[in-house]
C-alpha positions in Angstrom: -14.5 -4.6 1.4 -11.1 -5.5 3.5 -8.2 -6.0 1.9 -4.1 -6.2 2.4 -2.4 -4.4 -0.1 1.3 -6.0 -0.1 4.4 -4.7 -1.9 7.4 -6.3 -2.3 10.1 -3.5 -4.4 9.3 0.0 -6.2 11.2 0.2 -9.1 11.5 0.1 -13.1 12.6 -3.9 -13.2 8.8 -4.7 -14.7 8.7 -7.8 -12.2 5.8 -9.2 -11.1 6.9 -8.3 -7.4 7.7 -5.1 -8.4 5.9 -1.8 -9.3 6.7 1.1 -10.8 7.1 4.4 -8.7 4.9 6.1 -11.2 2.0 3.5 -10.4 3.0 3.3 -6.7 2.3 7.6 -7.0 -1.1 6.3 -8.6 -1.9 3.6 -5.4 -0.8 6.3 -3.1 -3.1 9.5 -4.3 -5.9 7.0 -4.3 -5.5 5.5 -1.0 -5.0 9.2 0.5 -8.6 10.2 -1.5 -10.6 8.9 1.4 -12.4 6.1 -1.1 -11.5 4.1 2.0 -9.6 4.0 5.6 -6.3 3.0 5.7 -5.9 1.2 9.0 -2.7 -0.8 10.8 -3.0 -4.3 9.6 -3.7 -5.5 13.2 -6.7 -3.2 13.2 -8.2 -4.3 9.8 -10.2 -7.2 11.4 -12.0 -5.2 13.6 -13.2 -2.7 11.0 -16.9 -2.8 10.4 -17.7 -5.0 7.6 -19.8 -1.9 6.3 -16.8 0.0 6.1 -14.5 -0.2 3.4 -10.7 -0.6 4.3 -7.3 -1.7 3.8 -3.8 -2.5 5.3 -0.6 -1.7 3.6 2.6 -4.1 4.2 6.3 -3.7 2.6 8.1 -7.0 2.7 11.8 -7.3 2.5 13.0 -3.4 3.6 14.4 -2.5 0.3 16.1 0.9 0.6 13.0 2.1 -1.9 10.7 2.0 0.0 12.5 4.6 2.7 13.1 7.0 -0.3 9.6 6.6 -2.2 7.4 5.0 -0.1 7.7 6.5 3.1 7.7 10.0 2.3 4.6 9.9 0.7 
């Protein structure tokens, strides 16, 4: 499996471009469990296609993401 795991704002709003930091803590612990790789988007092509992996993008540089996201 490959796949691009795109966020758009970490916060309490409940939009459906949004997600909450407590869920983002959730994304975060299992991403860092070594279920898969995370690799650089421009790398995730060349990944084996017996190897599972993902990309993680941030669109729009909300100021949340450099307090939450970033340090963890």
């Amino acid at each position: 499996m490959k796949a691009v795991l795109t966020y758009h704002s970490i916060d309490p709003s409940g939009s459906a471009i949004s997600i909450s930091e407590a869920s983002f803590r959730g994304h975060v612990a299992w991403l860092s469990s070594g279920a898969v790789s995370v690799v650089p988007l421009d790398e995730l092509a060349g990944v084996p296609e017996t190897q599972d992996a993902v990309a993680v993008t941030f669109d729009d540089g909300f100021a949340n993401f450099g307090s939450i996201a970033a340090p963890l």
